[in-house]
N, C-alpha and C positions, 0 to 999 in steps of 0.2 A: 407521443411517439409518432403519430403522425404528423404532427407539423416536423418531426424531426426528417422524415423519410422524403416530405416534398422538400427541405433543403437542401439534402445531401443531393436528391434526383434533379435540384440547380446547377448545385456546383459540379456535379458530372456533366453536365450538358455544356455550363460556361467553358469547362477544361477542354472538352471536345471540340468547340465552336476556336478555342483559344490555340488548340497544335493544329486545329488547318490552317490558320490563318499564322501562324507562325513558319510555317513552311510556305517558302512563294515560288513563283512556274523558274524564276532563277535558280535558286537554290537548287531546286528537284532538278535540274536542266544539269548544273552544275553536278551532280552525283552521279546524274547516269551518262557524262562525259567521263566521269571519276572510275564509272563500272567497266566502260567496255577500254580503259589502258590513257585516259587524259587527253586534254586537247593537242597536247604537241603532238602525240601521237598519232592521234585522231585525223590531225591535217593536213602531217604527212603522209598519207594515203591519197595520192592525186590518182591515180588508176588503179584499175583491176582485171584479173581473168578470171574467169567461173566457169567450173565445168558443174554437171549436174545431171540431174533429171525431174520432169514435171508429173506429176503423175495427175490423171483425169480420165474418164469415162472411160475406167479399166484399163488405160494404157499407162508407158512409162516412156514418157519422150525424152532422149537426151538432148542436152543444150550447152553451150558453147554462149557465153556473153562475153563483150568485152564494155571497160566506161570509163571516161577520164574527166576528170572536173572541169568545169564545172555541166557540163552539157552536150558530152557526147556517148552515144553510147550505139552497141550494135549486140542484136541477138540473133540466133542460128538457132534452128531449134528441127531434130529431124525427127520427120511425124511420116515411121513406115515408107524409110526411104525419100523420100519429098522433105526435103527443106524448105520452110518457111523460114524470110530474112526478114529481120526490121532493123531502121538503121536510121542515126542523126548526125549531122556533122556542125551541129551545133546552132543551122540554121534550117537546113530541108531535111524533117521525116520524109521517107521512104520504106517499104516494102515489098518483099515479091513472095505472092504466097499463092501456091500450088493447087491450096485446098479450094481455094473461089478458081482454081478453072486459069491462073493468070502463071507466066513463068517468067515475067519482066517485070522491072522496078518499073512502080508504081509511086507519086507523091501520096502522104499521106493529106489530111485536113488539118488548120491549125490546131485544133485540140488534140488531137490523136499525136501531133510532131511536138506540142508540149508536156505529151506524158513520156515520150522517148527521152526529149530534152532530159527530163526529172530524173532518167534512170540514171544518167551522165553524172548526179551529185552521190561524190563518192562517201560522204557522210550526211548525215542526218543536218533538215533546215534547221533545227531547235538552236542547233551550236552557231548562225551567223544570222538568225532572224533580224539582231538590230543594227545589222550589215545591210539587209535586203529590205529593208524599210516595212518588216512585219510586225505584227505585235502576237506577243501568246498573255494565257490567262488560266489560271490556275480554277477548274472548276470545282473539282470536289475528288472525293475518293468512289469509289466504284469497284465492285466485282469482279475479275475478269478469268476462268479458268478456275473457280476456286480460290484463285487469289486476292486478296486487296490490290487496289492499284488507282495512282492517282491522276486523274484525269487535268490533262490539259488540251487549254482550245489554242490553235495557233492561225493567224488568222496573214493572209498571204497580203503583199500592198497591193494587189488586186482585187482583194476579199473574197478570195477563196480559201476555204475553213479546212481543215486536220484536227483530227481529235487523237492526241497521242496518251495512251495510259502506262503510265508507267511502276512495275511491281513497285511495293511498298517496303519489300524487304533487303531489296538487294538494285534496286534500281535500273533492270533490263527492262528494254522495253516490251510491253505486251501482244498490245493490239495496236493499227491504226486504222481508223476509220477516215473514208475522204469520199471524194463525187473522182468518177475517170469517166473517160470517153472511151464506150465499145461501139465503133461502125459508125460514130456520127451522134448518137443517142447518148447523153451524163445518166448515170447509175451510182449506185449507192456501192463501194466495196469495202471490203473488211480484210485486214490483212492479221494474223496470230504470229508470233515468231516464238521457237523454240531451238532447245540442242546448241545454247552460246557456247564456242568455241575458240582458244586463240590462234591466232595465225598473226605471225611476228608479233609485234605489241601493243597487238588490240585485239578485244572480243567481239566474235562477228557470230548471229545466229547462222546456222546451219540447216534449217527447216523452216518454213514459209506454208502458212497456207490462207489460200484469198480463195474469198466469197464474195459474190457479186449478185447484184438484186437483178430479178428479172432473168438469170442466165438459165438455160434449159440443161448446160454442160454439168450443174455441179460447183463442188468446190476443186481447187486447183492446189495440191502439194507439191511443193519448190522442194527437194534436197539437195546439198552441194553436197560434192564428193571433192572438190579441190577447190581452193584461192589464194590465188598471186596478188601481192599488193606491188604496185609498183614495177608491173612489166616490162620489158617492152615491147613496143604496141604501133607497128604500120598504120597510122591511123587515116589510111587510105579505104580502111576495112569500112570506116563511117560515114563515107562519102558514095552518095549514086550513085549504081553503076549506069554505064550505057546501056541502051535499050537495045 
């Protein structure tokens, strides 16, 4: 009876080791392009408008984004009357934020103008990574929320890493984990999404919340209250203003 119990406790382990490895970071890529409405769909989203609010250290900031593919984007965000702007026009981040004392665009640094850049990508890397000369890789399965969810590493031609988890039952995705740049300083953040919702013919989350290592603020909740796929969009809005 016992030598029966270690065979059986084989072949569940071989069948286990046998459905990861059966499922690959395509595959899973391919499903949760299937979840949020297909790639046509998916692509045809070259811009957006977002209206919203952030909520953080008891406040509720309204915000104003705009992004167009692959690399521009601009955020308005009013914190008690004072607007803070950040803005890319594909090659110069820029910012003018009130709360450091400044009322003029300001250049950002490269790494801070290539997280602006990223906002500009109106869909997820996963769907053109062997366009952009990345590679992903299918880690494992993981927890996320109570959830199952399967972890993939996506690794940029730069080699810079993303850890995207994706639910195990329905293929939205979870969490992403990555390195940004606050003030100059690489940090560790975490992004959760919830509240998928369609807006024309794709599922877009509706609720955002980022954690960032070292931050004394907290964590930071995204809600939309509106999005335009496909606006149009003066994209004079992403370009420097004059000082």
């Amino acid at each position: 009876m016992k030598k029966l119990s270690v065979v059986l406790l084989f072949i569940v382990s071989v069948m286990l080791v046998y459905t990861l490895k059966a499922q690959t970071a395509d595959e899973l890529i391919e499903k949760y392009a299937d979840a949020l409405g297909g790639r046509t769909n998916i692509t045809l989203v070259q811009s957006t408008k977002t209206i919203g609010s952030i909520s953080m250290m008891g406040l509720d900031l309204p915000f104003t984004m705009y992004t167009s593919n692959p690399d521009k984007s601009y955020l308005e965000v009013n914190i008690q009357g004072m607007l803070m702007k950040q803005g890319c026009d594909g090659k110069t981040g820029w910012t003018v934020n009130p709360m450091a004392g400044s009322t003029v665009p300001e250049k950002v640094d490269d790494e801070t103008a290539a997280s602006f850049k990223a906002r500009g990508k109106t869909y997820s890397v996963l769907f053109t990574y062997k366009d952009d000369g990345a590679k992903v890789e299918l880690i494992g399965k993981e927890p996320v929320g109570g959830k199952d969810a399967y972890k993939i590493k996506y690794t940029s031609a730069n080699n810079d890493e993303q850890f995207y988890y994706l639910d195990a039952d329905n293929s939205f995705l979870l969490k992403l984990d990555k390195k940004v740049s606050v003030m100059g300083k690489v940090v560790s953040s975490e992004t959760t999404y919830s509240n998928f919702k369609k807006v024309g013919d794709v599922m877009m989350p509706f609720m955002m919340e980022v954690k960032t290592s070292e931050s004394k603020m907290g964590s930071q909740i995204m809600t939309l209250d509106k999005v335009e796929l496909n606006p149009a969009i003066d994209e004079t809005v992403y370009m420097m203003p004059a000082k």
